[in-house]
C-alpha positions in Angstrom: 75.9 93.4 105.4 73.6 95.8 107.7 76.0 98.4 109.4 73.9 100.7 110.9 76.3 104.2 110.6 75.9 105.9 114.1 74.0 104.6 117.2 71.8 107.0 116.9 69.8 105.1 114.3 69.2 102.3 117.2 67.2 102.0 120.2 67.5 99.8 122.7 64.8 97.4 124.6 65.3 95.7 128.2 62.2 93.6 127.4 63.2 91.3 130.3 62.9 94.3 132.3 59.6 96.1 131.4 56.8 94.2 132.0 54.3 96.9 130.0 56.6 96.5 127.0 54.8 96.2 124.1 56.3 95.9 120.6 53.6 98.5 119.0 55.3 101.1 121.2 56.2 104.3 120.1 59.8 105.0 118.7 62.5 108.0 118.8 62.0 109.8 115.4 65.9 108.6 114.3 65.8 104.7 114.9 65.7 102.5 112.0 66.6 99.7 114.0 65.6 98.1 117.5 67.4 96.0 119.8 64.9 93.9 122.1 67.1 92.2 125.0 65.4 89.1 126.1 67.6 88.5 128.6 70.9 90.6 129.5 72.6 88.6 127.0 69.9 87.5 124.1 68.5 89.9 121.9 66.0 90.2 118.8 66.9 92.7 116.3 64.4 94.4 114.3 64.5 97.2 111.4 61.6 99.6 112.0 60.0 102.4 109.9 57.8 105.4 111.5 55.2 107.9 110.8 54.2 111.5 112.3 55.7 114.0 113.5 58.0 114.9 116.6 60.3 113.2 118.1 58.4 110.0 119.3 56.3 108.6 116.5 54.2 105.5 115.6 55.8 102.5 114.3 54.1 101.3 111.1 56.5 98.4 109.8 59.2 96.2 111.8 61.1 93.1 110.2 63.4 91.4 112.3 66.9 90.8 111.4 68.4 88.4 113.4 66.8 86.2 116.3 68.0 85.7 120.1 69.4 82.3 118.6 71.1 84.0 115.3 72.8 86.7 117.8 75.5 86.9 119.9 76.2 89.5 122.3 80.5 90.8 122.4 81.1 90.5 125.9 83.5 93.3 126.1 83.2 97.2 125.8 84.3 98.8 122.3 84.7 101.4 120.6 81.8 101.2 118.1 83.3 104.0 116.0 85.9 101.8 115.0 84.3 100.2 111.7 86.7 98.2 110.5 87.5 96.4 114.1 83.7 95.9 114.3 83.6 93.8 111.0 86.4 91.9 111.4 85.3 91.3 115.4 82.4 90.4 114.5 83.5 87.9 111.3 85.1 85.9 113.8 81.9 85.1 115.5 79.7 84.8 112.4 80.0 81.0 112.2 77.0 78.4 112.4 73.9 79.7 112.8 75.2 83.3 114.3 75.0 85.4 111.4 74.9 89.1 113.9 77.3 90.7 116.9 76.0 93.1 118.7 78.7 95.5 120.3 78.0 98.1 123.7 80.2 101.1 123.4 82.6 102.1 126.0 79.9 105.1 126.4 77.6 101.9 126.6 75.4 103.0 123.0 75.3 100.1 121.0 75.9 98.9 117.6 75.3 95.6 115.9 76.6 93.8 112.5 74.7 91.8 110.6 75.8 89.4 108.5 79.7 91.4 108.2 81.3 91.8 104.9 85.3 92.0 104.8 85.5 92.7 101.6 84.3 96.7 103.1 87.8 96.9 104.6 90.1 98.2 102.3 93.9 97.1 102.8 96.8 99.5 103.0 100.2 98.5 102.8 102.8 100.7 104.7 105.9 100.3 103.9 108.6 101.9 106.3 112.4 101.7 106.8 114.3 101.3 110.8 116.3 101.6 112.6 116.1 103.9 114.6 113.2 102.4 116.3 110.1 102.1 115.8 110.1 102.6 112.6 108.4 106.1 112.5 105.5 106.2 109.9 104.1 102.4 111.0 104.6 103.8 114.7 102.0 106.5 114.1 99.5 104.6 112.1 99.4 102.0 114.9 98.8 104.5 117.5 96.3 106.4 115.7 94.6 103.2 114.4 94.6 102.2 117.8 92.4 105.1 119.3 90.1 104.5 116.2 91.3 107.6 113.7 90.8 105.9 110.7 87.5 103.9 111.9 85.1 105.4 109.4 87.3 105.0 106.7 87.1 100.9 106.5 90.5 100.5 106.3 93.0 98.4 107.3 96.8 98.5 107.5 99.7 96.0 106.6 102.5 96.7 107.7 106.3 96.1 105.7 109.2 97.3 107.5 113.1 97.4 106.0 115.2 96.3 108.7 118.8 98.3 108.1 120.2 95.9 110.4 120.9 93.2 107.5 123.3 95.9 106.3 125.7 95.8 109.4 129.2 95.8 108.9 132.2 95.0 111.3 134.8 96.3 109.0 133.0 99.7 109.2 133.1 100.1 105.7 129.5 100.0 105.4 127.9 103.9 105.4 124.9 104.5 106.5 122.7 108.2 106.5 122.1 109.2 110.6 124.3 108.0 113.2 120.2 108.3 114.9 120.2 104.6 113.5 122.4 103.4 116.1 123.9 100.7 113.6 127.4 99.1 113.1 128.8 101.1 110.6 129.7 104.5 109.7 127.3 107.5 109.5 127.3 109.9 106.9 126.2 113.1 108.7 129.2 112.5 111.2 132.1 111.4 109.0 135.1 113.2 110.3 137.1 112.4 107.2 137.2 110.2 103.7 136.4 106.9 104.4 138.3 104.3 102.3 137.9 100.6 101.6 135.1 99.1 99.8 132.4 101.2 100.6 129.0 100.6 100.5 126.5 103.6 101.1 123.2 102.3 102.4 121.1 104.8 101.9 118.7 106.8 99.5 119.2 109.0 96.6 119.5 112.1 98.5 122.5 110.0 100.5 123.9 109.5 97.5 123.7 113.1 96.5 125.5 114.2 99.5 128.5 111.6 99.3 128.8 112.7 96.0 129.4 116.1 97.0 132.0 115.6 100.2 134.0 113.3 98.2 133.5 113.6 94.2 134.6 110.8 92.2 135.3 108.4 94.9 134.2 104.8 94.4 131.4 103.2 96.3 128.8 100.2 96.0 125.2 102.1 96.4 122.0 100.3 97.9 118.8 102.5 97.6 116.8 101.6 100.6 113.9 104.6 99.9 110.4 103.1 99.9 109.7 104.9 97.4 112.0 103.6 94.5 111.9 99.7 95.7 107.8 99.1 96.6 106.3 96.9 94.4 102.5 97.8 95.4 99.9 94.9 94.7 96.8 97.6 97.0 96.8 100.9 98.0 99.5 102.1 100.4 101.5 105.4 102.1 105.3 104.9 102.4 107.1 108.0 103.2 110.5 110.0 101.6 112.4 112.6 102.0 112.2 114.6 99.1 108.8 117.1 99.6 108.7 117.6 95.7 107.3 113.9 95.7 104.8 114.1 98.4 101.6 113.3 98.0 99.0 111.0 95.8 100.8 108.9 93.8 100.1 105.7 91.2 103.1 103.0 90.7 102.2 100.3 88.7 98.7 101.5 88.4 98.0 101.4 91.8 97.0 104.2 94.0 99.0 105.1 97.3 100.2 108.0 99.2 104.0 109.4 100.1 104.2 111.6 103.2 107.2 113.2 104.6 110.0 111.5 106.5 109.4 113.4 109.5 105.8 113.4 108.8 103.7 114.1 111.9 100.7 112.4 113.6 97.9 114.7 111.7 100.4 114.9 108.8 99.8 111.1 108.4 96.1 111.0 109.1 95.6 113.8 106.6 97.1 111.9 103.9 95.5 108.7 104.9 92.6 110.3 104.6 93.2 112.3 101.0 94.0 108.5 100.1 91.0 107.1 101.0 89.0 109.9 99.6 90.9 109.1 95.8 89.9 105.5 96.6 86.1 106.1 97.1 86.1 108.5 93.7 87.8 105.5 92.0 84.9 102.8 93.3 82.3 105.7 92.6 83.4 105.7 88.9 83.1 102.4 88.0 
């Protein structure tokens, strides 16, 4: 796969447009790569080295990459800092004899993908738990995947949410941790006395905790719904709990994932993501 890293390693020819062009012309100092458009949407793609000094210097090697025929032009804008969209946009396309996908940035730079690798995008599962809706740590990967947070990082994100709502229960005997949830059932931070009946406490270990305390020794069916103690990870991934001491890089099973705070916010998330990512790379570097 050729990915150039910033568009600032490409420059960009409207051959159709320039009737002086000629391809021994002199380059910007930083492109390694040339796009020549043909036509507004055919272009050759070239990888170019220079010589001298200065900002425009002397080309003295090209190679072309991909032909008009081999390339296809994405006829939207995007956001070419967003990697892993790029390769997987572009993977679509590569079929037949199209083996590249060029991109024009919202700020209309370009990018291009050559031959696109998927095996580059690392998967991350994210296990979460709702109601209340959206479930919170999914919500803010979404949104910050979605304005390309996590686009040099090559990842991508899977996304396993608990629904609580299997857990309903008409008799109310059925306890649950936030009234927040808006569920059929009873709430543990607003019981107004001892429930009774067969009680089942839907919750995590820190629910459990507290029950314990308000009513010591009373019976009841316990279903541990924490990310944490149920995931059975098969790739990396971030879940999130509530008890800070367990916060954090952490390894189940041998694989590597992340736990972030309940209430974990926005650049809470994208930090750990990111201290996630970093533990990945060291692991590939290693090998």
């Amino acid at each position: 796969m050729i990915f150039p890293s910033h568009c600032k390693l490409i420059g960009v020819v409207d051959k159709y447009d320039r009737n002086g062009y000629k391809p021994d012309d002199t380059i910007y100092f930083s492109s390694q790569y040339v796009l020549v458009f043909i036509a507004p949407d055919q272009c050759d793609i070239y990888e170019v080295q220079s010589s001298g000094e200065g900002f425009l210097r002397k080309k003295n090697a090209i190679r072309r990459i991909a032909g008009a025929d081999e390339t296809l032009i994405y006829d939207k804008p995007a956001d070419i800092t967003n990697r892993s969209f790029l390769i997987k946009k572009a993977a679509e396309f590569c079929k037949g004899k199209i083996n590249t996908v060029v991109f024009r940035g919202v700020d209309r730079h370009y990018n291009f993908v050559h031959e696109p690798d998927l095996s580059a995008i690392t998967t991350v599962d994210v296990f979460d738990v709702a109601p209340p809706w959206p479930a919170w740590l999914a919500y803010n990967i979404q949104r910050l995947d979605e304005v390309g947070m996590f686009g040099e990082l090559l990842m991508d994100f899977n996304y396993n949410v608990k629904d609580l709502k299997v857990f309903e229960d008409p008799e109310r005997t059925t306890i649950f941790p936030c009234r927040a949830s808006g569920l059929n059932g009873l709430f543990l931070d607003s019981l107004d006395e001892e429930p009774t009946g067969d009680l089942k406490l839907v919750g995590c270990n820190t629910s459990r905790l507290v029950f314990e305390t308000c009513y010591p020794g009373k019976k009841f069916e316990h279903v541990n719904v924490c990310p944490l103690t149920n995931v059975k990870p098969v790739r990396p991934f971030i879940l999130r709990c509530c008890q800070t001491e367990k916060l954090g890089l952490k390894e189940i099973d041998g694989i590597k994932g992340v736990v972030v705070h309940w209430g974990a916010n926005p650049r809470e998330i994208f930090e750990a993501i990111r201290l996630l990512a970093a533990e990945l790379k060291k692991i590939v570097s290693a090998k």
